[in-house]
N, C-alpha and C positions, 0 to 999 in steps of 0.2 A: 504493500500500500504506500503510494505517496506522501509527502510530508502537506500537501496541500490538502488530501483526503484523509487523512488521519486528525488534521486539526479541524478541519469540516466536520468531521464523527465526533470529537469532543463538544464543540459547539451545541451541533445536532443536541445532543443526549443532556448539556448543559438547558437550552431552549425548555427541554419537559420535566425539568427536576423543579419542583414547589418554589414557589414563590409568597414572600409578605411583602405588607401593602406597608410604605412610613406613613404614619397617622400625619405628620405634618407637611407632606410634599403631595402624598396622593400619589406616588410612584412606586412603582415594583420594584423589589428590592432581593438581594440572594440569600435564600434561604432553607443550603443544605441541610442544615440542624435546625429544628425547630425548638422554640424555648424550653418547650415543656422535656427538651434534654439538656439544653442551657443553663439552664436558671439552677437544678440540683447539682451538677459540674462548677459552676460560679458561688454557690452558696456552702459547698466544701470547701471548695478552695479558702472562700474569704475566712470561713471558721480556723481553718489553719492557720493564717494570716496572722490572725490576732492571737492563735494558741503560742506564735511563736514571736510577739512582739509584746512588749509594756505598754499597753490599753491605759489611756489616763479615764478615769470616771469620777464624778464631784467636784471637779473645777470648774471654774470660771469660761477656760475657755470650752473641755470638752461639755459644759451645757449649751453653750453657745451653735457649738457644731450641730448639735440635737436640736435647738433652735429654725436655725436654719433650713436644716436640713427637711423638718415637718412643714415647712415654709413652702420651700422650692415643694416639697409632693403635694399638699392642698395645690398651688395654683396649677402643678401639670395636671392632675384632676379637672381642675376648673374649663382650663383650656382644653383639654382631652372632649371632655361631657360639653362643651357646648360649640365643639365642631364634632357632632356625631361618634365620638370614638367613646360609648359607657360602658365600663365592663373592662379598657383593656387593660387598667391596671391590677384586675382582680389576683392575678399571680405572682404580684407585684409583693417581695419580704422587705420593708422598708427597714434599713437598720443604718445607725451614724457612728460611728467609732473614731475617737478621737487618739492616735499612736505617737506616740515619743518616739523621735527619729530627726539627726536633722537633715534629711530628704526634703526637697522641697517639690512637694507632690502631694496628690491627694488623684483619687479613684472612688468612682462609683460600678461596678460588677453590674453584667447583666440581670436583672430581679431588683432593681434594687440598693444592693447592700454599697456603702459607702464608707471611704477610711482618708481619712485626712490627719495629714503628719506634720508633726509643731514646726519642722524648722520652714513650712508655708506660709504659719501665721505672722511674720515680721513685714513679710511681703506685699498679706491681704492686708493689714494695718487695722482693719474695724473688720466691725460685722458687716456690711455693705461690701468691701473685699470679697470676703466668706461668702457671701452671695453669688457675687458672679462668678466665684473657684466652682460652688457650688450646682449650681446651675447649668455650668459647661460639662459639670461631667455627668449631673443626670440626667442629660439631655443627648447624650450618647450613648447612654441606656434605653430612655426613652425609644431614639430611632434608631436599635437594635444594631449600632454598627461595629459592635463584639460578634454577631451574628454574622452581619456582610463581612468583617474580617476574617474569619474562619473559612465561607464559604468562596471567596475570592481564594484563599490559599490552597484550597481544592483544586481552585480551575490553574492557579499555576502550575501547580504541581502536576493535574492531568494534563496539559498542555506540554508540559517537560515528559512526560512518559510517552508521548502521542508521536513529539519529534525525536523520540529514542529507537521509537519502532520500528518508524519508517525510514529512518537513518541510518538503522543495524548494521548494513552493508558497505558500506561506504566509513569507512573510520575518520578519513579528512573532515568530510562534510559533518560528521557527528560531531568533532572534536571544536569544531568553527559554530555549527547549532548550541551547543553547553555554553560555551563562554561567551557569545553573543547573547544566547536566550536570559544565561542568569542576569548580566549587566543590563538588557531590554528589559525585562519584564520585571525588573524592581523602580528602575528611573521611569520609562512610561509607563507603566501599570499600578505596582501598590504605593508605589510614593502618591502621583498624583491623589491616588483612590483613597487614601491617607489621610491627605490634604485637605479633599473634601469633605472627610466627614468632620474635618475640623471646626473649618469654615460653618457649615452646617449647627455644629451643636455650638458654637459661638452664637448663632442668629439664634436657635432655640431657647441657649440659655439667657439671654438678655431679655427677650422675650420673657419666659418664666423670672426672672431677678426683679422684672418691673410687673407682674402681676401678682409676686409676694410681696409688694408693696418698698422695694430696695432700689435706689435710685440707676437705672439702667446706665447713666452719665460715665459712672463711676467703675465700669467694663476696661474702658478705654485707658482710664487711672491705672486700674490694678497691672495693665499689661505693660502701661509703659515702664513702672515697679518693677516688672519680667524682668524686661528688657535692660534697664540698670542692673538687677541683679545677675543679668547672665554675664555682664561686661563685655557682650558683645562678639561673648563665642559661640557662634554657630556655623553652621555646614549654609552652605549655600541652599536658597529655597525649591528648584529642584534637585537637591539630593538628602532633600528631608522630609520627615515625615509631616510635620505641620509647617503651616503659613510663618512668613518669616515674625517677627512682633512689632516692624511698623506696617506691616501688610494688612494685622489682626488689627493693630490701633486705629487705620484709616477705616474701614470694615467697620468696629465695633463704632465709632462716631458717628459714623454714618444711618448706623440701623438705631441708633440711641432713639430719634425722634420716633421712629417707627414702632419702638415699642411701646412708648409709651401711650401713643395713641392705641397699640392692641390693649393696654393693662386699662384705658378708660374706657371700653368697654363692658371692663366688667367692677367698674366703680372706681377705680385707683385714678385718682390726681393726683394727691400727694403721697409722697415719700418717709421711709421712717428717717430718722437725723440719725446722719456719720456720724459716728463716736466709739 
């Protein structure tokens, strides 16, 4: 079989494998793994997570995170139930853990579960910080893109066996297929696809930061904070996984007004005060 027909059969057989809808775009999305095998794989995992890290609980800040974090889930509810989507958080284990580390990160798992690690909080400066960390990552829980990453890694992977096949014969042309296909299909393929869902749950989450009543403004603040704090070492923006952080700043400014006009919608004018 040819190396043109071989990736046409992968396609092919890619086209009839399951598909979810993202509740916020209205577009079909890849979905090898359905949650209901996600969500228990993501909800061990996180339990480990925390079996093997010092959990803060009764502070100041880890209530905070718990704060927030019931925040950001009522208004994706809100928003969810009144574009048509009721019901889809019902498998939803909402949990906020606040980890001693100084990692300067924080994760929301598909279902859900969410881990935010102190050496973030100098960064986020307030609760409104916390918000929009917040909201970026459960907003890529929200539009399952632990889901599309998985199922993307599928079709690289079959797409690397497909031109193995048909390339058996031929060792030159195999040996030029591998080292072209790896360096291809990470720079135009997962990086971009990466990128995207970056982007994506940046618009989501600011979105949800300003219908929990947190000044959506204040997106733009936290990243330019990133962006000092990185000192300005990063990989060039195609050959990374996210938007560079004046790309996310211009972006996040931008969609500021627009959220707030979604969060008046559902009563939010005002904002709670930075502090």
């Amino acid at each position: 079989m040819s190396l043109k027909k071989s990736i046409s059969l992968v396609i092919v057989v890619i086209t009839f494998i399951s598909c979810a809808t993202n509740p916020f775009t209205g577009k079909k999305t890849m979905a090898f793994v359905s949650n209901k095998q996600l969500f228990p794989m993501a909800f061990a995992q996180y339990n480990q997570v925390l079996s093997e890290n010092n959990v803060l609980t009764g502070t100041s800040d880890a209530d905070m995170i718990t704060r927030v974090g019931q925040r950001i889930a009522v208004a994706a509810e809100r928003w969810l139930n009144a574009n048509g989507q009721q019901g889809y958080l019902e498998d939803y284990k909402w949990e906020y853990k606040l980890i001693e580390s100084e990692q300067v990160n924080a994760w929301c798992m598909p279902g859900g579960k969410i881990a935010f690690y102190t050496g973030i909080l100098p960064i986020a400066q307030n609760e409104t910080g916390v918000a929009a960390i917040m909201g970026h990552e459960v907003a890529h829980a929200l539009a399952n893109h632990g889901q599309q990453r998985m199922s993307a890694a599928y079709i690289q992977q079959g797409l690397a066996v497909a031109g193995n096949v048909a390339l058996a014969n031929d060792q030159r042309a195999l040996g030029i297929f591998n080292q072209s296909y790896g360096i291809g299909s990470q720079v135009f393929g997962m990086l971009p696809f990466s990128r995207s869902h970056e982007t994506e749950a940046d618009k989501i989450g600011v979105y949800l930061m300003a219908i929990a009543e947190y000044n959506p403004d204040e997106a733009a603040e936290l990243w330019k904070r990133m962006k000092a704090n990185s000192g300005g070492q990063a990989p060039p923006e195609f050959l990374s996984t996210h938007p560079s952080s004046d790309t996310r700043i211009a972006n996040l400014q931008k969609l500021a007004p627009k959220a707030k006009a979604e969060a008046k919608k559902f009563g939010v004018t005002t904002y709670r005060p930075i502090n």
